[in-house]
N, C-alpha and C positions, 0 to 999 in steps of 0.2 A: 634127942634135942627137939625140942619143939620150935622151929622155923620159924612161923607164922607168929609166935609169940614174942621172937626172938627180932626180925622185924618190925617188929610194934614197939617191942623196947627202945629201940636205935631210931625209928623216926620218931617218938616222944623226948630223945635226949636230943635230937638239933632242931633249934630254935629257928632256922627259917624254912625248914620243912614242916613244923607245924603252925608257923605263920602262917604258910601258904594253904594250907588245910581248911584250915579259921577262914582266911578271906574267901576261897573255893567254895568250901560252905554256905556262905551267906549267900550266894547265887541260887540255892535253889534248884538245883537243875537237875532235873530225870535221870537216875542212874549213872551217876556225875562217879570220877577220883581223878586223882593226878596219876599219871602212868609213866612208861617207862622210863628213862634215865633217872627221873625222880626216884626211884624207887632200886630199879637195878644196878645203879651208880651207889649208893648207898650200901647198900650190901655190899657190894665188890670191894669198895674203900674199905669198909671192916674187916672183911677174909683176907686184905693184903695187910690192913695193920698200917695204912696212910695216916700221917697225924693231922691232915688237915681232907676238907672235903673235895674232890674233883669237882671242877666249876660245872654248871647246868648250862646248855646252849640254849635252852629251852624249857619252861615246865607247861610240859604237855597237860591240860585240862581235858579232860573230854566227859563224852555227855551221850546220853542218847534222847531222843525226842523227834520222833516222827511227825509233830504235827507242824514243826517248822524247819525244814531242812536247809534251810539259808545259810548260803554262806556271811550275806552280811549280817545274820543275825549272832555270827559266830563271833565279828568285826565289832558289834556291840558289848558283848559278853567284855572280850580282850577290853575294851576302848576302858570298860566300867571295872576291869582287875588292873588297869593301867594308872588309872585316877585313884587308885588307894593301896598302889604298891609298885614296889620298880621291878620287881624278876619278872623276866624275860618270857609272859603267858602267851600261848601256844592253846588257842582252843579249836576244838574240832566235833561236830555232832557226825556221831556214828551212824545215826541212821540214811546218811548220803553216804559215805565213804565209798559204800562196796559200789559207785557209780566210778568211783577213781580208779578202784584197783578191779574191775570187770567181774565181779562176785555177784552170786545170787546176793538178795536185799537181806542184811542182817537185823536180825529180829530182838538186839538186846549189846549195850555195852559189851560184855563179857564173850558174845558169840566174836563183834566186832573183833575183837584182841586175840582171838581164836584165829587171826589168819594174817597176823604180824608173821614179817621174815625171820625173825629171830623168835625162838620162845621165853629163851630169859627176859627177853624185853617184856612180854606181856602180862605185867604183873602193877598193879596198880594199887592205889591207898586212898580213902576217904572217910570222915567222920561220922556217925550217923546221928539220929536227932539228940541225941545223948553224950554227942560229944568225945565217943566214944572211938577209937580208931578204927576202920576195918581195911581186908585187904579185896583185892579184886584179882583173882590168877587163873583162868582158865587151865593152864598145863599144873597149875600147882606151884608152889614156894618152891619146893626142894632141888628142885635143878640149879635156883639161881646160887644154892650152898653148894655145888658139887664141880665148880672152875671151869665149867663150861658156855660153849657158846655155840647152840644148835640151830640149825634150820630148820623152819618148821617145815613138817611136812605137807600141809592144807596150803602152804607157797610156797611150791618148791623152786625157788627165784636164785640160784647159785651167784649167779655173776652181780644181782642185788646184793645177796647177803655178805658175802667176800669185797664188795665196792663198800658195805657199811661197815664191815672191820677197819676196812687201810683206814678209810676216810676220816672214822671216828677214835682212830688208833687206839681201841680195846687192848689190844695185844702190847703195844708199849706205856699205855700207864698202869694197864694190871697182869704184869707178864706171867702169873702163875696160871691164866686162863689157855685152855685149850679147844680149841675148833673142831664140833664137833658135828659133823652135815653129814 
């Protein structure tokens, strides 16, 4: 099975994930997708066979762009996805992060997501000038098909990654997932 294909399909058949594509897009923004739960939630729904979507707490936008690392520039981005739609944007430029999480300076969206606690999470979706869908996954698609839920090893943060299971209780809306650190 072709994965990556196979998540293209499923966020082209729901309409407000490719809403949010559309208005994401129109931002412009260096090395931009919407990333995890967007994306990993989605999948997950499919492989359990849910007939409606698990709600979003957030659609993470992110970006990279070195020449402006501001947080209030981030506060603009949200203000101006806020004034032309109601889901719950979440923006963040990767190229501060690694000041949050005590990392060398990351050199590109993709390294960015290369050092999420989870690796199913780091997988991400964006149009390109064609409109076209693409994915963003440093570890790769394939894990998010195989019911697990691994720690990455570039963080190896335990008592993080087991605090973001309960918290976001993975384990009781997709209980065929298994933990795997």
């Amino acid at each position: 099975m072709n994965y990556e294909a196979q998540i293209k399909e499923w966020l082209a058949s729901d309409p407000m994930r490719m809403e949010a594509l559309a208005i994401a897009s129109e931002q412009k923004l260096p090395e931009w997708c919407i990333a995890a739960g967007f994306v990993r939630n989605l999948v997950w729904d499919n492989l359990h066979g849910l007939s409606s979507a698990t709600d979003l707490n957030d659609v993470d936008l992110i970006y990279y762009d070195p020449r402006d690392c501001s947080e209030s520039r981030d506060r603009e981005i949200e203000n101006d996805l806020k004034s032309v739609s109601t889901l719950p944007w979440s923006v963040k430029n990767q190229a501060r992060m690694h000041e949050r999480n005590s990392d060398t300076p990351y050199i590109s969206t993709k390294d960015a997501m290369s050092f999420w606690v989870e690796m199913e999470t780091a997988v991400g979706a964006a149009l390109d000038e064609g409109g076209e869908i693409t994915i963003v996954a440093p570890f790769d698609v394939e894990r998010l098909f195989d019911f697990t839920i691994t720690l990455n090893s570039k963080r190896p943060k335990r008592t993080d990654f087991e605090a973001r299971i309960k918290s976001k209780r993975w384990l009781e809306i997709w209980p065929k997932l298994v933990v795997n650190a």
